[in-house]
C-alpha positions in Angstrom: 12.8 11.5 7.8 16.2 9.9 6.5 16.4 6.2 7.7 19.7 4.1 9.1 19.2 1.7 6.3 18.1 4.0 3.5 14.1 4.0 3.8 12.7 6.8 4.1 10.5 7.2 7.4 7.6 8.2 5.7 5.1 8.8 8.7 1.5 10.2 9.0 1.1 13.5 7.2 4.0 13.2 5.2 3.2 9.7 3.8 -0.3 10.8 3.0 1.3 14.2 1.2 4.0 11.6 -0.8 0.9 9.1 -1.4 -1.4 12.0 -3.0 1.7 13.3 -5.6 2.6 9.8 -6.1 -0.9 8.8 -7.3 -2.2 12.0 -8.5 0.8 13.6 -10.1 2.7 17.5 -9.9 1.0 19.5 -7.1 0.6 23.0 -5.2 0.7 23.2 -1.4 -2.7 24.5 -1.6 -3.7 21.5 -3.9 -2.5 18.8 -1.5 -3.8 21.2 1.3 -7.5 21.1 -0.1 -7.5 17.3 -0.9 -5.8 15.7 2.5 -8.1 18.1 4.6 -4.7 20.0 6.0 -5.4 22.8 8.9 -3.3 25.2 5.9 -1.6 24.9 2.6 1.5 26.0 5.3 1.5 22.6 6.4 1.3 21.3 3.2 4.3 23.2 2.2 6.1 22.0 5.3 5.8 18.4 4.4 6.2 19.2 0.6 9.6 21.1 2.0 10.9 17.8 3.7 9.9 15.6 0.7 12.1 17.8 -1.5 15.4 18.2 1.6 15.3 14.1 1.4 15.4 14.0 -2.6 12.0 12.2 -2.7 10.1 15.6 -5.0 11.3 18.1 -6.5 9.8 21.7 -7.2 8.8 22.7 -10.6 8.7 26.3 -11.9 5.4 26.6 -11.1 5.4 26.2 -8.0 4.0 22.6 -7.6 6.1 19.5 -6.4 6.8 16.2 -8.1 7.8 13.3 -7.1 11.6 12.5 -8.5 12.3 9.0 -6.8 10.6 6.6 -5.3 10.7 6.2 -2.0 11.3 2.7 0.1 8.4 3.2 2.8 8.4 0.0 5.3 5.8 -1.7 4.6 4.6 -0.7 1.3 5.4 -1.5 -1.9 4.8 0.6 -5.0 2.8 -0.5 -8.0 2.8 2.1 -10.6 1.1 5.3 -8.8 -0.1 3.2 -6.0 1.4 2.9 -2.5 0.1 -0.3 -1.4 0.6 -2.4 2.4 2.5 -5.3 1.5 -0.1 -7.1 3.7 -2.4 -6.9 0.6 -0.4 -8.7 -1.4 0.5 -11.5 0.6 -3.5 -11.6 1.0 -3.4 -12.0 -3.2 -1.1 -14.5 -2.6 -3.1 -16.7 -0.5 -6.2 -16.2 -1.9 -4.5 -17.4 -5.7 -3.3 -20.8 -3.2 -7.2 -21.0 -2.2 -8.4 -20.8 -5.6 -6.0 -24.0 -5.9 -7.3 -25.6 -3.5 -11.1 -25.0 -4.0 -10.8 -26.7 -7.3 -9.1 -29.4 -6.2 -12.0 -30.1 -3.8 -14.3 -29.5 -6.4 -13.4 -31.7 -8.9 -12.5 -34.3 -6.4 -16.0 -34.2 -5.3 -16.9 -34.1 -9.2 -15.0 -37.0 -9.7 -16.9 -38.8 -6.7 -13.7 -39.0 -5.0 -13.1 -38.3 -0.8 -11.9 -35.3 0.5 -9.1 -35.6 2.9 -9.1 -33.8 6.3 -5.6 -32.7 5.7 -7.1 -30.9 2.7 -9.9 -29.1 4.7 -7.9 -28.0 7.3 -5.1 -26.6 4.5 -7.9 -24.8 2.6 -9.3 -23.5 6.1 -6.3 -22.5 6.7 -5.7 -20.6 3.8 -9.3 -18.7 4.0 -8.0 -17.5 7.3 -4.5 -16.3 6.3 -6.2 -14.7 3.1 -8.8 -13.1 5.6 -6.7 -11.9 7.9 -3.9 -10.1 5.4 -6.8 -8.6 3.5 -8.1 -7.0 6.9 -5.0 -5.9 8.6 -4.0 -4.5 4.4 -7.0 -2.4 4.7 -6.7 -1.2 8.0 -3.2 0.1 7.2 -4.4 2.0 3.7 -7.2 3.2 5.8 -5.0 4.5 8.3 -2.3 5.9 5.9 
């Protein structure tokens, strides 16, 4: 799970076990078990196991795990409790350019002025590159 460069190769199962204490705070093998649809709270405990061997959770008294660092997973970045694909937010990114540019147009044709070509084909542009983050973002939270 350790990585060469110090990210943590956070993979299937085991991201989706960080992911759930991350967003959902201190819990039980049987917890995390129950909620990610695991074969056995075993497994859980497994994953919960490497989490705490790699420094990432620790275990409390009670028996349930928190998380005590966060973790550098490639491709995601961390915003408060969430685990998020980076693609996402380089699809916020664009769309904030595309609000830009749609009011340009807009008050360019308020104004009763000509839109340029170079314009349309930079705001098409844009759509597209927003579009395409925001469904290759989703596919990877939907996978994780």
């Amino acid at each position: 799970m350790g990585g060469r460069d110090g990210r943590q190769a956070l993979e299937g199962t085991a991201l989706k076990v960080y992911a759930y204490i991350l967003r959902n705070g201190p819990a039980g093998p049987r917890d995390v078990a129950r909620a990610l649809g695991l074969s056995s709270p075993s497994l859980a405990y497994y994953h919960l196991k490497r989490l705490e061997e790699e420094g990432l959770a620790s275990r409390l008294p009670d028996g349930r795990y928190v998380i005590t660092r966060p973790a550098s997973v490639e491709g995601y970045v961390t915003i408060g409790k969430w685990l998020i694909p980076r693609l996402l937010t380089y699809s916020a990114f664009f769309a904030g350019l595309l609000a830009v540019e749609a009011l340009t147009i807009a008050l360019r044709l308020k104004g009763g002025e000509g839109i340029d070509p170079e314009l349309i084909a930079l705001t098409l542009t844009t759509a597209l590159a927003t579009l395409l983050f925001a469904l290759e973002g989703t596919l990877l939270l939907r996978r994780r």
